[in-house]
C-alpha positions in Angstrom: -17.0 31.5 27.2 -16.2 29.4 24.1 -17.2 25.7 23.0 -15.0 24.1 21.2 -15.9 20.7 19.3 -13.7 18.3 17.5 -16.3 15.7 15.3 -14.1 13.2 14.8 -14.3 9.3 13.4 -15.0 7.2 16.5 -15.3 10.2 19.4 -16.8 13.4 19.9 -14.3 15.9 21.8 -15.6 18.8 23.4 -14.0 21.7 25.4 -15.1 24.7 27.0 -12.8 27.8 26.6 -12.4 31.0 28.8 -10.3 33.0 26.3 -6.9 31.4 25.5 -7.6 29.3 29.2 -8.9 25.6 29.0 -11.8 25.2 31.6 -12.6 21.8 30.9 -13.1 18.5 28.5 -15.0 16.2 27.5 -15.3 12.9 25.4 -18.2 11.5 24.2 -18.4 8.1 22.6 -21.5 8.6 21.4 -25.0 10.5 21.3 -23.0 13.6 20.7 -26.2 15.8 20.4 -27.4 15.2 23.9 -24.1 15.7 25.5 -23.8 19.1 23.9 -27.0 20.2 25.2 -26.0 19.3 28.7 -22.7 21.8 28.3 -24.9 24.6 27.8 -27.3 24.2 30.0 -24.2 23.4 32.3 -22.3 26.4 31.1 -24.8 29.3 30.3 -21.6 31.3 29.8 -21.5 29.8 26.7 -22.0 32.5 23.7 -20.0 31.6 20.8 -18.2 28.1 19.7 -16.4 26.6 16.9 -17.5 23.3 14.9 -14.5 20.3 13.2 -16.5 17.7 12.0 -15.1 15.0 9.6 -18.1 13.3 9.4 -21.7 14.1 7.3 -23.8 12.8 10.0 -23.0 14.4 12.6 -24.5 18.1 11.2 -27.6 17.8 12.9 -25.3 19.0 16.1 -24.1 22.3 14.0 -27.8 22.8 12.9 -28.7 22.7 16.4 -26.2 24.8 17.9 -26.4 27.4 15.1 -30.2 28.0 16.7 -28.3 28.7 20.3 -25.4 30.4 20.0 -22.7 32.0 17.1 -21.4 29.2 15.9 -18.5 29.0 13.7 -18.6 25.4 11.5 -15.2 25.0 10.4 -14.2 24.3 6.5 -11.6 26.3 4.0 -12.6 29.0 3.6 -12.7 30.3 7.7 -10.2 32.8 8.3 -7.5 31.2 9.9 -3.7 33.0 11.2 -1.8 31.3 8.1 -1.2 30.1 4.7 -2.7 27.4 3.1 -0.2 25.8 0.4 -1.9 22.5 -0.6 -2.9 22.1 -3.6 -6.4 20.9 -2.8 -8.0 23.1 0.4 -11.0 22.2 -0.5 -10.3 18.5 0.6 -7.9 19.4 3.7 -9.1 18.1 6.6 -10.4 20.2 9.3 -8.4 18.5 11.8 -5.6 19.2 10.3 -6.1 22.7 9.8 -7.1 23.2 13.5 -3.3 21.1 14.7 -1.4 23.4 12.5 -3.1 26.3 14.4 -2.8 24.9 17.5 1.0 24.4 16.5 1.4 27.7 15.7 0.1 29.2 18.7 2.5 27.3 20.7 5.6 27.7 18.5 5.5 30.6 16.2 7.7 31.4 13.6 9.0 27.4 13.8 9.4 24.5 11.3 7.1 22.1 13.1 6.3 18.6 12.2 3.0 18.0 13.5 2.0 13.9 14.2 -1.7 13.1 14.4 -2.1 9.8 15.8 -5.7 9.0 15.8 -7.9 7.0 13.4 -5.5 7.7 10.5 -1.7 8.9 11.5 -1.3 12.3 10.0 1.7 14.2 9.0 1.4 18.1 8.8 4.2 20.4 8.3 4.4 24.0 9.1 7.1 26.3 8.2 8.1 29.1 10.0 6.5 31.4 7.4 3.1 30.0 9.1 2.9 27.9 5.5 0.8 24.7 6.0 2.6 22.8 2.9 1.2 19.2 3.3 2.4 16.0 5.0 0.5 12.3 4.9 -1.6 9.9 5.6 -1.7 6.6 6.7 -3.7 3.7 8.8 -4.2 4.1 12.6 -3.1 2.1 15.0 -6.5 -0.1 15.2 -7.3 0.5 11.7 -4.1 -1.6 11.1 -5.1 -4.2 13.1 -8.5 -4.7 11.7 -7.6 -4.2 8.2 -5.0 -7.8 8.9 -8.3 -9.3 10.6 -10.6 -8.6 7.9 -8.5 -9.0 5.0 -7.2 -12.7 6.2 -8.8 -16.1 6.6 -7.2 -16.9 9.8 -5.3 -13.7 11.9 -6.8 -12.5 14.9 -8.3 -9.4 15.6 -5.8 -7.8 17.9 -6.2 -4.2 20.5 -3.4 -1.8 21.1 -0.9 -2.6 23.5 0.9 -0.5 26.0 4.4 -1.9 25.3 6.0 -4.1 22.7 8.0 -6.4 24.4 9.3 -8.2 21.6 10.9 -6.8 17.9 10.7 -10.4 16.8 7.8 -12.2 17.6 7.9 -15.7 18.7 4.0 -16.6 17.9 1.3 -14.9 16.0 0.0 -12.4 18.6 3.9 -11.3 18.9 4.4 -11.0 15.4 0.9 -9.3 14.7 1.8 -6.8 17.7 5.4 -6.4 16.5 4.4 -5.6 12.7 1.5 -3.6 13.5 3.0 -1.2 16.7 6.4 -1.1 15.9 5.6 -0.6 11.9 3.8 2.5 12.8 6.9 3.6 15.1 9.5 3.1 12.2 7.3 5.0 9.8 7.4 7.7 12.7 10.9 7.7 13.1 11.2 7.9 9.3 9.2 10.7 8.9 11.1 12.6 11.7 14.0 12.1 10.4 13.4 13.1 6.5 12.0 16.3 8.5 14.7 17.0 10.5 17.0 16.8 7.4 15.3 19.5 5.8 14.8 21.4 8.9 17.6 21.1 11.2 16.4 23.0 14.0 12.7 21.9 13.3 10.5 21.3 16.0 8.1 17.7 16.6 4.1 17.6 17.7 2.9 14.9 19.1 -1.2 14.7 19.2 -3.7 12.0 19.0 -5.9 9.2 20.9 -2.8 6.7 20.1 0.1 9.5 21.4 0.1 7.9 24.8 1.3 4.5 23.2 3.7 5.9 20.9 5.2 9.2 22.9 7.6 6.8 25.1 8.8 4.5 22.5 9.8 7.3 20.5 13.7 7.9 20.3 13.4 11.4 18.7 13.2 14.6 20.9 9.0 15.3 20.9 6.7 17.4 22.5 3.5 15.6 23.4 0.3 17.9 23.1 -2.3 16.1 23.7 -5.3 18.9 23.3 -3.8 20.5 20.2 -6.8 20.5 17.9 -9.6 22.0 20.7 -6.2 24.5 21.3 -6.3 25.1 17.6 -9.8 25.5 17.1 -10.1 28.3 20.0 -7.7 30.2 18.3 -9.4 29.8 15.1 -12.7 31.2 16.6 -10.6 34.4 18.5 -9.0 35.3 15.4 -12.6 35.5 13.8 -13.2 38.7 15.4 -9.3 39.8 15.4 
């Protein structure tokens, strides 16, 4: 069995792999350390797992698990099934390493447009050489909406909403809502469609905390996959001993 964790921003993800096959996941909020020891004392199958983190303090989890089990803490130079062509690897992020993989696995030999809507909203592409060539980066839903609360005298701090009623807001909420949700659609869209200029036949990932809000207002042809990272990642730690 294989444990796969994701280290991210505001959540820890964790899944528990029987080869290729998903057996179940997990979120954590918070006190990541302590849920990971539950899973393998839950799971004494458990002999080998992968580590994304994005964040410095949560290491004392990879220190722990490298005292249980091989553990596989992911950065650039792991072996991974294709091509790195950014011009700084060193600063890729891991998540975005583990999508393209994911993305791979589940399309080979495809131009894929890979959509990360978490924390930030990131934009991979992956031709059908297996090239990871770069994307972008830009504000997260919420990070949107607190960056217009924090940097203002007088806007309210605003949450996600399921559904955007209204294109032109009629009060402050509306407009906040509008500018914020629907600003982050149009910069979707815009991105799709640059993408699908150069690839024509060009295939779009949905991923992300925030791809449930976004996947239905979405007029462009998308596949939603929502556990495309801890996908990625298992790959990454078979091909290790490939």
């Amino acid at each position: 069995m294989n444990l796969i964790l994701d280290l991210g921003n505001t959540q820890t993800k964790a899944a528990v792999f029987l080869q290729k096959k998903m057996v179940k996941k997990y979120v954590f909020q918070k006190d990541a350390l302590n849920e990971i020891k539950n899973l393998l004392i839950r799971y004494p199958g458990i002999k080998q797992g992968i580590v994304s983190s994005v964040v410095d303090e949560k290491q004392s989890a990879i220190h722990y698990l490298k005292k249980q089990i091989n553990i596989v803490a992911l950065d650039h130079k792991t072996k991974i099934p294709l091509s790195i062509r950014y011009k700084t690897p060193n600063t890729l992020g891991k998540d975005r390493i583990a999508a393209a993989v994911g993305a791979l696995a589940l399309f080979p030999k495809k131009n894929i447009l890979i959509i990360d809507a978490g924390t930030c909203i990131k934009y991979n592409v992956l031709t059908s050489k297996s090239e990871f060539i770069g994307g972008a980066i830009s504000p997260g839903l919420a990070m949107r909406y607190k960056a217009l609360h924090h940097f203002t005298d007088k806007l309210p701090l605003l949450t996600i909403e399921k559904k955007i009623k209204n294109t032109i807001g009629t009060s402050t909420s509306e407009s906040i809502k509008s500018g914020v949700q629907r600003g982050a659609l149009f910069e979707i869209e815009g991105y799709i469609h640059l993408f699908k200029k150069e690839y024509k036949q060009g295939i779009v990932l949905l991923t992300g905390g925030d791809a449930h809000f976004l996947a239905n207002a979405l007029k462009n042809s998308i596949f939603a996959a929502p556990d495309l990272i801890l996908s990625g990642l298992n790959e990454i730690l078979l091909y290790q001993h490939s």
